[in-house]
C-alpha positions as CSV (number, residue, x, y, z in Angstrom):
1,X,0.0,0.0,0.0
2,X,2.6,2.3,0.7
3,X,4.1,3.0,-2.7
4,X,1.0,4.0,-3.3
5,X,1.2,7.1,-0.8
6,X,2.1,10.4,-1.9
7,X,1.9,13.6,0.3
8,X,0.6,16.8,-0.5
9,X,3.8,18.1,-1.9
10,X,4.5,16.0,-4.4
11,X,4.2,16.9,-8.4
12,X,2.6,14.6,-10.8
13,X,5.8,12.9,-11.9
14,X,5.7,11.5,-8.2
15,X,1.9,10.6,-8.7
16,X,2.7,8.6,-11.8
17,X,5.4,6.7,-9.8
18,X,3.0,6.0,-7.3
19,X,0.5,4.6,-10.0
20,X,2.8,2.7,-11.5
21,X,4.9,1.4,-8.3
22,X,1.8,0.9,-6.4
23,X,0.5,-1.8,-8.7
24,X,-3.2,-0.5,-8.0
25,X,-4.1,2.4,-10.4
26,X,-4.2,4.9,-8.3
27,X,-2.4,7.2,-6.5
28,X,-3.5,8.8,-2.7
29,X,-2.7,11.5,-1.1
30,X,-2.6,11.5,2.3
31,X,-0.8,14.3,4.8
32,X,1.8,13.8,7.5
33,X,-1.1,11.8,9.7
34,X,-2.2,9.6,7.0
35,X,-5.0,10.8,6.6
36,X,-6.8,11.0,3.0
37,X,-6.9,14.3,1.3
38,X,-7.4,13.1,-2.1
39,X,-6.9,10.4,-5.3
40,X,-5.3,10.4,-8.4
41,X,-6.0,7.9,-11.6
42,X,-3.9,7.7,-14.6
43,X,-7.3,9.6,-16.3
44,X,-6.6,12.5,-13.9
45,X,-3.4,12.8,-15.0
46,X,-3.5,13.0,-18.7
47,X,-6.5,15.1,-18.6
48,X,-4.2,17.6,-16.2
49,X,-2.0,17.4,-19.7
50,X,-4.3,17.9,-21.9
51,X,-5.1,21.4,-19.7
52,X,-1.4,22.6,-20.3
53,X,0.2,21.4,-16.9
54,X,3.7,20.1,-17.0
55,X,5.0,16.8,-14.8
56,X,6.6,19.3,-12.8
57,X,3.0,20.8,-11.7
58,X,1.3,19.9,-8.0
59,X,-0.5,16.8,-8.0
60,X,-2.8,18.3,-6.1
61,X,-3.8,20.5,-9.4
62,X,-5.3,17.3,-10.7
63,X,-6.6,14.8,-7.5
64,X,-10.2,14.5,-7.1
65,X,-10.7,15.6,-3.4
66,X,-14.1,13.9,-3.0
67,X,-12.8,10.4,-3.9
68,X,-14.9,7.1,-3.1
69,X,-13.4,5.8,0.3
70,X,-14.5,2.9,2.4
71,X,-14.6,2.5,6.2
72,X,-12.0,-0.3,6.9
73,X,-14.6,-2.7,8.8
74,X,-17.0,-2.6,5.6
75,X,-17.6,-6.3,4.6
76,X,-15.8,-7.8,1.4
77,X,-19.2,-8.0,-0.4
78,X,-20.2,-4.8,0.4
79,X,-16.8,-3.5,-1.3
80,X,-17.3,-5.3,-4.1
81,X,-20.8,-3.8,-4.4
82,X,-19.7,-0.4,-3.8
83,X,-16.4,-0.6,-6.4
84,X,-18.9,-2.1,-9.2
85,X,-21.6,0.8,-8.6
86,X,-19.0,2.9,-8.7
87,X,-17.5,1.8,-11.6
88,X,-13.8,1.5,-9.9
89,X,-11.4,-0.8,-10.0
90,X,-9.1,0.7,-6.5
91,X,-10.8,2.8,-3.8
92,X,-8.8,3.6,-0.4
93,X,-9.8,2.0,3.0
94,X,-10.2,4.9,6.2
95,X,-10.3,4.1,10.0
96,X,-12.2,6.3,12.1
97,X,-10.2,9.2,11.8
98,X,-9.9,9.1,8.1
99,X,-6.7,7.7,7.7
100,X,-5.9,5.4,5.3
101,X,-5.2,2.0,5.8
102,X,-5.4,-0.3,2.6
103,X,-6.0,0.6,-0.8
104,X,-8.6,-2.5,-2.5
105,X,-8.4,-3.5,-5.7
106,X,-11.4,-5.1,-7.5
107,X,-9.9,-7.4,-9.0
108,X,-7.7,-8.5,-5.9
109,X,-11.5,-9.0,-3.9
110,X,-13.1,-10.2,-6.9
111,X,-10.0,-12.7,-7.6
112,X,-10.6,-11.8,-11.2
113,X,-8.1,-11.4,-13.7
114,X,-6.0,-8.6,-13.8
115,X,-7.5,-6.1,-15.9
116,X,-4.5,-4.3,-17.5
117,X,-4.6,-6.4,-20.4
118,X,-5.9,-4.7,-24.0
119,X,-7.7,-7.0,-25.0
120,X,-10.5,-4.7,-25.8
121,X,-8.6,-4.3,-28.9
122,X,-9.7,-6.6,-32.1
123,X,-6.5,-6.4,-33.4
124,X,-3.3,-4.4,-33.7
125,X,-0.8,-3.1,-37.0
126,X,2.5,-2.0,-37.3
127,X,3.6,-0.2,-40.0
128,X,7.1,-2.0,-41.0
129,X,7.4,-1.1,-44.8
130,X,9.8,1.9,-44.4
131,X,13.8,1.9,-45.6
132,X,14.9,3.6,-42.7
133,X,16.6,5.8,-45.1
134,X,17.7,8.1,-41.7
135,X,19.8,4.9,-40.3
136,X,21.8,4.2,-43.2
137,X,24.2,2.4,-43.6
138,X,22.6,0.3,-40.6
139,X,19.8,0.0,-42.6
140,X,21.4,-0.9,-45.8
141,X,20.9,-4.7,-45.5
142,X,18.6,-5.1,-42.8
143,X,14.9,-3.1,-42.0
144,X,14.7,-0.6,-39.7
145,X,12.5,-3.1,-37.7
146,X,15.2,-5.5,-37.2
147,X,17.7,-3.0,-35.7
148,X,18.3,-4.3,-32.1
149,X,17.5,-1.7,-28.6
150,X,18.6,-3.6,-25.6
151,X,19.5,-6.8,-27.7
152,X,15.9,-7.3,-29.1
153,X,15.2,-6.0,-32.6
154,X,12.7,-3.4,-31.9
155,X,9.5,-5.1,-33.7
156,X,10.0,-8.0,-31.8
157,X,9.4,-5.4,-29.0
158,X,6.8,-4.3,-30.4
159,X,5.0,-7.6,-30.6
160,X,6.2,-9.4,-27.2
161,X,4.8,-5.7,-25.6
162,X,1.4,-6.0,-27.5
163,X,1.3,-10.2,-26.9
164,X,1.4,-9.4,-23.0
165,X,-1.5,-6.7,-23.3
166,X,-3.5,-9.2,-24.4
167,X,-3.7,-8.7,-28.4
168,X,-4.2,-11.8,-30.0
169,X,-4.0,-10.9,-33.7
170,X,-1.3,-8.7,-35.2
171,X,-0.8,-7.8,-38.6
172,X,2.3,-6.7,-40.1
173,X,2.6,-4.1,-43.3
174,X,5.8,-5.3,-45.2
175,X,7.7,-4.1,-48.3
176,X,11.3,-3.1,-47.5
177,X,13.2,-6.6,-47.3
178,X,10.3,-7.9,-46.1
179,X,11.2,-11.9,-45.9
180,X,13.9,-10.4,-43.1
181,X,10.8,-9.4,-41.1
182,X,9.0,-12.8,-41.8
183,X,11.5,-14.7,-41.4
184,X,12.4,-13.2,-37.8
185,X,8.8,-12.8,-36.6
186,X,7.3,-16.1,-38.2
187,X,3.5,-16.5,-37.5
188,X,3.8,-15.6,-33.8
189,X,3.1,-18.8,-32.3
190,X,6.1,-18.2,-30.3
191,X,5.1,-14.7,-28.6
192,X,1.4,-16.0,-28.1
193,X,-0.1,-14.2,-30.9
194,X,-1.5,-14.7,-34.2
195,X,1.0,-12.6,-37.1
196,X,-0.3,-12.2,-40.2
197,X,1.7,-10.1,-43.0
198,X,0.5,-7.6,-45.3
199,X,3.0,-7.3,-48.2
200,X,2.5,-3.6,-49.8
201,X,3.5,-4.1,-53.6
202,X,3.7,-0.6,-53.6
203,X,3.8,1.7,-51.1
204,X,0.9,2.9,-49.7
205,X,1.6,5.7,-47.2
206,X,1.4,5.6,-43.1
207,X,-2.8,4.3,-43.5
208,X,-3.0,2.4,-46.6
209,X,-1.7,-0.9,-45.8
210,X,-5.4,-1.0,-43.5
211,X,-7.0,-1.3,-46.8
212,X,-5.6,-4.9,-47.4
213,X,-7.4,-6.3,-43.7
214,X,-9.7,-8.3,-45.4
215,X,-12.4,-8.5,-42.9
216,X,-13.7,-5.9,-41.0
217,X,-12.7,-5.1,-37.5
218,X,-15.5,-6.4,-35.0
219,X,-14.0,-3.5,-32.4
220,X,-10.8,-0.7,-32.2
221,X,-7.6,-1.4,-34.3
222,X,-4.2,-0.4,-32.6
223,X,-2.5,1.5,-35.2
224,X,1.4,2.1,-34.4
225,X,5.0,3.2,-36.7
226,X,7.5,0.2,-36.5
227,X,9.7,2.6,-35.5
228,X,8.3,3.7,-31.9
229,X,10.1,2.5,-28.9
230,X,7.6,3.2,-25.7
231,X,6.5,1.8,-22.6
232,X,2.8,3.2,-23.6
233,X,0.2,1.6,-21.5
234,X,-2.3,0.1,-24.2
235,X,-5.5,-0.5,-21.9
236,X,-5.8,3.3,-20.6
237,X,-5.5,4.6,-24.6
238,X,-8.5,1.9,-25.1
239,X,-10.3,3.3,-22.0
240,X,-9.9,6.9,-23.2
241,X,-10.6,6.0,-26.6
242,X,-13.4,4.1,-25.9
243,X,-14.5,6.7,-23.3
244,X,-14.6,9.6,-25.6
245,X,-16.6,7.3,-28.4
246,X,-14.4,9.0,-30.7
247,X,-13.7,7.6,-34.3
248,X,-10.3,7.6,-33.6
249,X,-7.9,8.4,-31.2
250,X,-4.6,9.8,-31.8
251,X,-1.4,9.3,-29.0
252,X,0.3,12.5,-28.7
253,X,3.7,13.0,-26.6
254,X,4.7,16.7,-24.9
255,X,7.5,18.5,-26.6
256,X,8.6,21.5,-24.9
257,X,10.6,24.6,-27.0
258,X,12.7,26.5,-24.7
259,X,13.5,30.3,-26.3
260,X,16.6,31.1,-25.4
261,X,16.1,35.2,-25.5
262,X,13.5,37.8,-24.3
263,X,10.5,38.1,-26.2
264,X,9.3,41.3,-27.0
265,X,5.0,41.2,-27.4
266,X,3.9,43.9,-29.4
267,X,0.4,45.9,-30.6
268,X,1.4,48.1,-33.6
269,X,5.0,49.9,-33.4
270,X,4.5,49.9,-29.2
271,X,5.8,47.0,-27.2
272,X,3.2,46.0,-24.5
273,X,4.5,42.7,-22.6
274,X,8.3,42.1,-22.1
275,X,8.5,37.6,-22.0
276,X,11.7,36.7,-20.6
277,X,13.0,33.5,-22.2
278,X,9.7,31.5,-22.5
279,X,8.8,28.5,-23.3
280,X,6.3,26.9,-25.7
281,X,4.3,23.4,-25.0
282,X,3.3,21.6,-28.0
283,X,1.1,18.1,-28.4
284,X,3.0,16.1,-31.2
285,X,1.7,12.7,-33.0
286,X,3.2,9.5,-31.3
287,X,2.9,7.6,-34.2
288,X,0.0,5.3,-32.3
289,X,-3.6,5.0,-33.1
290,X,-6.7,3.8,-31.9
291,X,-9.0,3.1,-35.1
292,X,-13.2,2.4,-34.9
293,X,-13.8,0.2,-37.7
294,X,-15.3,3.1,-39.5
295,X,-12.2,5.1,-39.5
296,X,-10.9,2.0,-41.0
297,X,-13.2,2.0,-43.6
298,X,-12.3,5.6,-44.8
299,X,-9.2,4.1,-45.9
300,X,-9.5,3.9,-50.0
301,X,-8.2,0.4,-51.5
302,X,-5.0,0.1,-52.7
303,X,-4.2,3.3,-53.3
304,X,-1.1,5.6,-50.9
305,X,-3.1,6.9,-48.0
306,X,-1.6,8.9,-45.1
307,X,-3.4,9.0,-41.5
308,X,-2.7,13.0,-41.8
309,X,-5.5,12.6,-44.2
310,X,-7.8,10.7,-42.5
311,X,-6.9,13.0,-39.3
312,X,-7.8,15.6,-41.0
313,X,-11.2,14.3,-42.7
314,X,-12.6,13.9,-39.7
315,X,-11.7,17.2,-37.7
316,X,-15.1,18.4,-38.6
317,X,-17.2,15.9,-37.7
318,X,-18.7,13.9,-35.1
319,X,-17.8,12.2,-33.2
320,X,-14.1,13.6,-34.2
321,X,-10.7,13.1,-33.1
322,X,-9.3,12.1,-29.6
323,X,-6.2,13.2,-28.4
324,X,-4.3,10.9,-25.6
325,X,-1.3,12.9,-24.0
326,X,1.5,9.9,-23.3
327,X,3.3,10.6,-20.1
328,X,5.2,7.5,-19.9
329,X,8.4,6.9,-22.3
330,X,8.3,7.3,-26.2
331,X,10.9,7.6,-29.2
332,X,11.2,7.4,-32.4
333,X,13.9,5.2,-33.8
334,X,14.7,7.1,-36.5
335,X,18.2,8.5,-36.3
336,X,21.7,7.4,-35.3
337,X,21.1,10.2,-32.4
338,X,17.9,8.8,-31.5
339,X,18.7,4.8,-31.5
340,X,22.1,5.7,-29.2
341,X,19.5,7.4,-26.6
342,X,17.1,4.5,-26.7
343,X,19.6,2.1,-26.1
344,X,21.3,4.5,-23.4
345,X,18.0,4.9,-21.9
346,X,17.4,1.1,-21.6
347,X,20.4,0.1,-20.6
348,X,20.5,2.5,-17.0
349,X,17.4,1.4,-16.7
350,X,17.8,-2.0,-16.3
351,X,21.2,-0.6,-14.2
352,X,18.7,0.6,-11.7
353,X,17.0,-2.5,-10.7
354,X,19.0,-5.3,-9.2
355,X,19.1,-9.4,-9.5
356,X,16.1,-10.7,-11.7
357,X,14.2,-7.9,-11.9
358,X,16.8,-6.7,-14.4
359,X,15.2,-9.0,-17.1
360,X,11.5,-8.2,-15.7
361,X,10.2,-5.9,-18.8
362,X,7.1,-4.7,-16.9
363,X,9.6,-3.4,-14.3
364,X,12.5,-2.0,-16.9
365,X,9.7,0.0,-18.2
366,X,8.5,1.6,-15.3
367,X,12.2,2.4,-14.7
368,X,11.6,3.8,-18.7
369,X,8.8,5.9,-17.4
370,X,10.1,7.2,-14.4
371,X,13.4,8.1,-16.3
372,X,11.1,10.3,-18.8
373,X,9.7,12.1,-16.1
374,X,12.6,13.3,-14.5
């Protein structure tokens, strides 16, 4: 229960520690009694995000301070009533004098199984079909997929990460020495998952290759670049997708621009503001989609198709496009630069933990995550 404590000083990269570290979803605040002041999901925290707060912020800018909160002596069933009607999966336990003394996790009372699996998702694809022309001459005999982060070619990543979340069929677009890829990957059997290959003749852009699925998706697609190394957690972008009923549902990581001068804010020839060395937040694409199985049927037949374009076609409309701010680590393998940090990155990572934990992936990327946020 403990990791799961934070005080009322603590900023929101703490609280995501706690979420993460804590095993139960939440985060609680509590102050130097123990007593509750507040809660914080992983929802509370990329909505805070979405608002323009940074990971350096209070948590207390995004906790709910009326949380649901059980007396300690309430009776299992009537916990697991409460959680249901509730719709929570963790809630903290409170003596007398409010303090807390367990956090209870549905699942945990319920003894059902754990519920951070994806599997909400019909299916997933990664786009694998680039040269990796930015690599070269890495890339010059072998795919950009292939090229190894910690000693594990980064699609294989990819696959073991989306195999754990519970994905059971994952398609592949191919075109760039494309039996390499195959040949590597096979038909999944091996990572507990169904791999099927779709081999682009020509190539068809970021969104095309969803035009060769043949059937249609009975629920959300996971759309993700074959070059993205993250430790993104898959369930809450199919909550929030899901949530906001949106037709699809684009990941988006922070990038901050730091101006290194005064900035001089003027109305006509008169300067009105003097801004000294600002800086400028900015929501970028992730390279990771969630897809309704309409969005997937805007995609035109085999013809080049980027998801900028199906972004933009649905701007407009309803139920229109999601954004997910990703807190927890993400790059793109696409430079020399790039790959060296990755593997950097990785490799302290694993440093920090000790004995077989070192080769425990859920906890090297909570390492990955807390490393981002510092």
């Amino acid at each position: 229960m403990n990791d799961c404590l934070i005080s009322a000083t603590a900023d929101i990269t703490e609280a995501i520690r706690a979420i993460e570290a804590g095993k139960k979803g939440i985060a609680v605040i509590v102050d130097s009694g123990q007593q509750l002041q507040g809660v914080i999901t992983d929802g509370d925290v990329r909505r805070g995000l979405l608002s323009g707060l940074r990971l350096q912020d209070s948590a207390t800018q995004i906790m709910n301070r009326r949380p649901t909160k059980a007396d300690a002596g309430m009776s299992q069933s009537s916990l697991v009533e409460l959680l249901e009607s509730s719709g929570l999966e963790a809630m903290p336990l409170v003596n007398a004098d409010n303090q807390v003394v367990e956090v209870v996790l549905l699942s945990g009372l319920t003894r059902k199984s754990d519920t951070g699996h994806a599997s909400g998702f019909s299916c997933a694809l990664i786009m694998a079909g680039g040269e990796g022309r930015r690599l070269l001459p890495l890339t010059e005999n072998l795919p950009k997929p292939l090229v190894e982060v910690g000693g594990m070619p980064l699609i294989e990543r990819q696959v073991r990460r989306l195999a754990t979340a519970g994905v059971e069929r994952i398609y592949i677009a191919v075109n760039y020495l494309a039996e390499m890829i195959e040949a590597h990957l096979g038909d999944g059997s091996r990572f507990g998952t169904e791999i099927q290959y779709l081999r682009e003749r020509e190539k068809l852009g970021t969104a095309g290759a969803l035009s060769l699925i043949e059937e249609t998706p009975t629920g959300p697609l996971l759309l993700m670049n074959g070059d993205v190394f993250t430790s993104i957690n898959y369930q809450s972008l199919l909550d929030f997708h899901q949530k906001h009923a949106a037709v699809l549902t684009v990941a988006a990581i922070d990038y901050h621009v730091e101006i290194p001068y005064g900035v001089i804010k003027t109305e006509g020839p008169f300067a009105v503001r003097l801004e000294e060395k600002p800086s400028q937040q900015f929501l970028c694409n992730a390279g990771i989609y969630a897809l309704s199985p309409e969005a997937v049927s805007q995609v035109p037949r085999n013809q080049p198709f980027n998801m900028t374009d199906l972004i933009e076609s649905n701007l407009t409309g309803e139920p229109g496009v999601a954004v997910f701010p990703v807190h927890e680590y993400w790059s793109d393998i696409g430079t020399p630069a790039e790959l060296d940090k990755a593997r950097t990155e990785l490799k302290l990572a694993r440093e920090t933990l000790e004995g077989t934990d070192q080769d425990d992936e859920s906890a090297v990327h909570i390492q990955l995550n807390q490393r981002r946020a510092a």
